[in-house]
C-alpha positions as CSV (number, residue, x, y, z in Angstrom):
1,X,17.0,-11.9,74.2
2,X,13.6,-11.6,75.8
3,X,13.5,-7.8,75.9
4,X,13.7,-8.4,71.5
5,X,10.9,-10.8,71.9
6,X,9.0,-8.5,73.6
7,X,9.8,-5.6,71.3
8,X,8.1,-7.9,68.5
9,X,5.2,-8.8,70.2
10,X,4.3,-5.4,71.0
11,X,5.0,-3.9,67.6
12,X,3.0,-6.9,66.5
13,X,-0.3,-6.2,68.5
14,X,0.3,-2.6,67.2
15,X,0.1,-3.4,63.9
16,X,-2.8,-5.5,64.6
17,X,-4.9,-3.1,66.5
18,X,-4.2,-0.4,63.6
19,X,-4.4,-2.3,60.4
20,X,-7.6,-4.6,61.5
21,X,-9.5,-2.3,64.3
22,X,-8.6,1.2,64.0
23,X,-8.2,1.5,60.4
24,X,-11.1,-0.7,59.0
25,X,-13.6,1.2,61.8
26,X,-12.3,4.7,60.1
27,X,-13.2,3.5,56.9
28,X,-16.4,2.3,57.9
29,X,-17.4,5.4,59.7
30,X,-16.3,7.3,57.1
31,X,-18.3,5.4,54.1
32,X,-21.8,5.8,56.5
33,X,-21.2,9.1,57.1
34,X,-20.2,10.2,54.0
35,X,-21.1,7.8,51.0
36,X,-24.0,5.6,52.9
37,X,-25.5,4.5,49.7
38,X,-22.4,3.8,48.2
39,X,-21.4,1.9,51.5
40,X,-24.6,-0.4,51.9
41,X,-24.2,-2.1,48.6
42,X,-25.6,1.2,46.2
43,X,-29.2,-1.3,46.6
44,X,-32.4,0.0,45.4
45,X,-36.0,-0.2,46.6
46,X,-39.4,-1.4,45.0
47,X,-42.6,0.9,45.4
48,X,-43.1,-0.6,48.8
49,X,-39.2,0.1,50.2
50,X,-37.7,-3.5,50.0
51,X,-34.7,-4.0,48.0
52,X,-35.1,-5.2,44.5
53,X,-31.4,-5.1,43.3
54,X,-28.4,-3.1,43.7
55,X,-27.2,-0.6,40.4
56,X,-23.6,-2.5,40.6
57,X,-25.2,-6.1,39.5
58,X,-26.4,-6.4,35.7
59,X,-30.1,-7.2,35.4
60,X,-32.3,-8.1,32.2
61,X,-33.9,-4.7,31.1
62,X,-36.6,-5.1,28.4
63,X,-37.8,-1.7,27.8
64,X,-36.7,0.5,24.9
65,X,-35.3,3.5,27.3
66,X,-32.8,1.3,28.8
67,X,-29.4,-0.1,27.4
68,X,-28.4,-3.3,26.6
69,X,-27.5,-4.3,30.3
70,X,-23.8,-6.5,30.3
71,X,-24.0,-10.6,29.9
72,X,-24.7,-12.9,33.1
73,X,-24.2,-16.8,33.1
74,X,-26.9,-17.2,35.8
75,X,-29.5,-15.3,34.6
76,X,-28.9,-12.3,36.2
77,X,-29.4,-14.0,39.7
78,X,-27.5,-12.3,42.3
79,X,-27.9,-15.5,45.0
80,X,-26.5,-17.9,42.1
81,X,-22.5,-18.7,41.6
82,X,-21.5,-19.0,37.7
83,X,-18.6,-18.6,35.0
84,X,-18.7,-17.2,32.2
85,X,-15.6,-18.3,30.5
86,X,-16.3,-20.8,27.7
87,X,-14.5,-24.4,27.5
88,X,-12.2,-24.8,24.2
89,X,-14.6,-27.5,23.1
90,X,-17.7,-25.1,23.5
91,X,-20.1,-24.6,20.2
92,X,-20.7,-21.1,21.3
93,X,-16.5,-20.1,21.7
94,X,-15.7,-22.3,18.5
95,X,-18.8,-20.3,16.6
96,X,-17.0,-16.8,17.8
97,X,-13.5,-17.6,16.5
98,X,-15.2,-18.9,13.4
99,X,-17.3,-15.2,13.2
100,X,-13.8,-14.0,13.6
101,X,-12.0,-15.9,11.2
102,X,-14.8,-14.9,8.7
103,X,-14.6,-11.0,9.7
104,X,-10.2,-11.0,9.4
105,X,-11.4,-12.7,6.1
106,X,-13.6,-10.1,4.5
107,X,-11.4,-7.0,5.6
108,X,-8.0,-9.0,4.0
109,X,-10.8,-9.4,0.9
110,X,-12.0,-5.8,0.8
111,X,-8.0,-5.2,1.1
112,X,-7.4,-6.6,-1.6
113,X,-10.3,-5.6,-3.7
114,X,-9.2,-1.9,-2.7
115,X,-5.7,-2.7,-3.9
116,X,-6.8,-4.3,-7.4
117,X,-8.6,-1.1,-8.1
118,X,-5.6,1.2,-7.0
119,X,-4.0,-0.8,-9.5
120,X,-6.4,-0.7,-12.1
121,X,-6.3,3.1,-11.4
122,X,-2.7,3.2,-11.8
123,X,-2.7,0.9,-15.0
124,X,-5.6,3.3,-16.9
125,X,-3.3,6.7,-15.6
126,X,0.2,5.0,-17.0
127,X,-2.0,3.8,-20.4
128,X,-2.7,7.3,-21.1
129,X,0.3,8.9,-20.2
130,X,1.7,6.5,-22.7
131,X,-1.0,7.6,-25.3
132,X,0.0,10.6,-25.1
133,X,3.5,10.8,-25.0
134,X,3.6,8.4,-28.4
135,X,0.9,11.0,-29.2
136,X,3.3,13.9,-28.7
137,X,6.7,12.0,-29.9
138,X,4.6,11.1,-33.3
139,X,4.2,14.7,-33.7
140,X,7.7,15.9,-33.1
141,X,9.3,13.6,-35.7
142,X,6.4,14.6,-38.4
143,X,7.5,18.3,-37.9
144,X,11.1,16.9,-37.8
145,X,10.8,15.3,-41.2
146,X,9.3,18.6,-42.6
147,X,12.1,20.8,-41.2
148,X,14.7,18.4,-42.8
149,X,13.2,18.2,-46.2
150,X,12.4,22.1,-46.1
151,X,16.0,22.2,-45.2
152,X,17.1,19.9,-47.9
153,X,15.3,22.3,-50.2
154,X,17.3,25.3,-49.4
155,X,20.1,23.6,-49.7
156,X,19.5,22.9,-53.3
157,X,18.0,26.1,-53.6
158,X,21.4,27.9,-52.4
159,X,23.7,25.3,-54.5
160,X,21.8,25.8,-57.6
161,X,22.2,30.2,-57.1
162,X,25.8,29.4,-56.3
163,X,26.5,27.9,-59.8
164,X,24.7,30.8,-61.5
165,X,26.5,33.1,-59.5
166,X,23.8,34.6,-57.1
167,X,24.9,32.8,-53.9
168,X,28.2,32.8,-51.9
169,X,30.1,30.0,-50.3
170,X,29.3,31.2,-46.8
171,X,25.3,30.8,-47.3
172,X,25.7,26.8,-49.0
173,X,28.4,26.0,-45.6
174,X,25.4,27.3,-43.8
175,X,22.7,25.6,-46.1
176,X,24.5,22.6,-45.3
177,X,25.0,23.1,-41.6
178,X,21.0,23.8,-40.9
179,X,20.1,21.0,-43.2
180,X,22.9,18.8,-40.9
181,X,21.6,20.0,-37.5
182,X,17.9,19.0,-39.1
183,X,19.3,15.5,-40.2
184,X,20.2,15.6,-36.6
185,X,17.2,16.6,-35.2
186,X,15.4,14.1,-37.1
187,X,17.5,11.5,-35.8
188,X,16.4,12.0,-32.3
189,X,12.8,12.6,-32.8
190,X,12.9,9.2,-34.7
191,X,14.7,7.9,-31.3
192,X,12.1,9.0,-29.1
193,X,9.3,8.1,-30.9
194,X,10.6,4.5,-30.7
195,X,11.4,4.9,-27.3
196,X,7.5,6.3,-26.9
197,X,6.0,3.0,-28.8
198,X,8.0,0.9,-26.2
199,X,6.9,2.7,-23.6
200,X,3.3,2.5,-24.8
201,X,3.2,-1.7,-25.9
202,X,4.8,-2.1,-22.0
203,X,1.7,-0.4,-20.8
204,X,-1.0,-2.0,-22.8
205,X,1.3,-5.3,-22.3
206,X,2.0,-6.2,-25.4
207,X,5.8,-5.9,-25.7
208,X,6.1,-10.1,-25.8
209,X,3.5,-9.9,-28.8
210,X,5.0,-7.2,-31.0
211,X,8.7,-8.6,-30.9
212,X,7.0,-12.1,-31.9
213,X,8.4,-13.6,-28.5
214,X,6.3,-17.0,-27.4
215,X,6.5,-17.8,-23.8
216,X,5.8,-21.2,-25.3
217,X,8.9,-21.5,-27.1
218,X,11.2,-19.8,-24.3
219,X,10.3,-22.5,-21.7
220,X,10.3,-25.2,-24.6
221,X,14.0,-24.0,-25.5
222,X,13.2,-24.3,-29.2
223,X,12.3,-21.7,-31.7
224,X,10.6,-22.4,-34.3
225,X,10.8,-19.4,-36.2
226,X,14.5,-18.8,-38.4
227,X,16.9,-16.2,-37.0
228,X,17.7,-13.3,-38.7
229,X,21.2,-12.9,-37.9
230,X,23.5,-14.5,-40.4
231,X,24.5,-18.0,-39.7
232,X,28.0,-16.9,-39.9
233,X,29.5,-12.9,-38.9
234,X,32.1,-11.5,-41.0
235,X,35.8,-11.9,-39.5
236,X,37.3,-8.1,-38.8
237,X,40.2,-7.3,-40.0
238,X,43.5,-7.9,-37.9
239,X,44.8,-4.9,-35.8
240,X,47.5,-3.2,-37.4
241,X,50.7,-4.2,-35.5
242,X,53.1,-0.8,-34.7
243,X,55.9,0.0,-36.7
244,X,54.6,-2.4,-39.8
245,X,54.6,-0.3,-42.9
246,X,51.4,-1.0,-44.9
C-alpha cells in the first residue's frame, strides 16, 4: 500500500515541477529572448522613454490619420475596471434594437417596393402580349372571312359553268370541299379570336365587367338583372327502347 502512495506523490511533484517551474520558465525565456516586446506587454514610450500605453489597449485617437479606435466603458483608462454590456432597461440598448427594428423595416419595405414593380413589370409585358395576340387573332379571322367568301364565290362561279355545261362534277365536289375547309377555317379563327379577347379583358382586368358580373350581387346572393336562359328547358325525347318497331 505505501509503495502506491509513494508512486503518487512522486509522479505528483513531477508533474508540479514540470507544468509550474520548468515549463512556465521555458516560456518565459523564450518570449524575452525571442519576442521581448511582445512579452513585456507590446508598451510604448513618450518622447522622453516612459511608457504611455501599450498597442493591445484601445485609446481615444483624434487625428484624421488614425482609425476609429474600438469602444471603452472607462474612458480608455487602463487602471479602471468596467462593462460594457448594457442592462435590458438601458435607453442606449432599447434605442439600438429600436435602430434595428427600423432598419429590418425599411429592407422588408424596399422588398416589397422591389416586388410591386416586378409585378407592375410583369403586368405591362402580359398587357401587351395580350394586345398583340388579339392584335394578330383579329387579323387571322379577317383574312379567314375573305378566303371563305372568295371561296363561296367560286363555288357559285363553278355551279353556274356546270349548268351551262363548261364545268365538270369533279371541279364543284372540289368547289365545295375548299369552300368547306374555309367554312372550317373560319370557324377556328373565330374561336381564337374569342379565346384572344379573353385573354386580353383578364389582363387589363376587366373579365367581371364585360360579362356584367357585380361582386355586389354575388355576395348579396340576389341578381337583379333577368336570366337569359328560359324559365323552363325543353323535355328530350325518350330513348328508343331495343327491339320496339317505330
Amino acid at each position: 500500500m505505501s509503495r502506491y502512495i509513494s508512486k503518487s506523490l512522486w509522479l505528483l511533484t513531477f508533474s508540479v515541477v514540470i507544468c509550474c517551474l520548468i515549463y512556465p520558465l521555458a516560456l518565459w525565456a523564450i518570449g524575452q529572448t525571442l519576442f521581448p516586446f511582445e512579452a513585456n506587454g507590446s508598451m510604448l514610450t513618450g518622447p522622453d522613454g516612459k511608457p504611455v500605453g501599450s498597442r493591445l489597449i484601445a485609446q481615444p485617437f483624434t487625428k484624421d490619420e488614425y482609425f476609429q479606435p474600438r469602444p471603452s466603458a472607462a474612458s480608455y483608462d487602463g487602471s479602471a475596471s468596467a462593462s460594457s454590456a448594457l442592462a435590458a432597461s438601458n435607453y442606449m440598448l432599447r434605442n439600438r434594437v429600436a435602430q434595428a427594428d427600423y432598419v429590418a423595416d425599411q429592407l422588408l419595405l424596399r422588398q416589397s417596393q422591389l416586388q410591386f414593380q416586378k409585378s407592375m413589370a410583369q403586368v405591362r409585358v402580359d398587357v401587351k402580349n395580350a394586345v398583340i395576340g388579339l392584335q394578330q387573332a383579329r387579323a387571322r379571322y379577317e383574312t379567314a372571312v375573305a378566303t371563305r367568301s372568295l371561296g363561296q364565290q367560286t363555288l357559285e362561279a363553278e355551279q353556274n359553268r356546270f349548268r351551262f355545261g363548261e364545268s365538270t362534277i369533279a371541279t364543284v365536289v372540289q368547289a365545295q370541299r375548299d369552300l368547306a375547309a374555309d367554312q372550317s377555317a373560319e370557324v377556328q379563327s373565330m374561336a381564337n379570336y374569342t379565346h384572344a379577347k379573353i385573354n386580353f379583358d383578364q389582363s387589363v382586368g376587366r373579365t367581371l365587367s364585360v360579362n356584367n358580373v357585380s361582386m355586389e350581387e354575388a355576395m348579396s346572393g340576389h341578381v337583379s338583372r333577368e336570366s337569359i336562359l328560359p324559365a323552363t328547358l325543353p323535355t328530350p325525347p325518350p330513348a328508343p327502347v331495343p327491339g320496339e318497331k317505330k
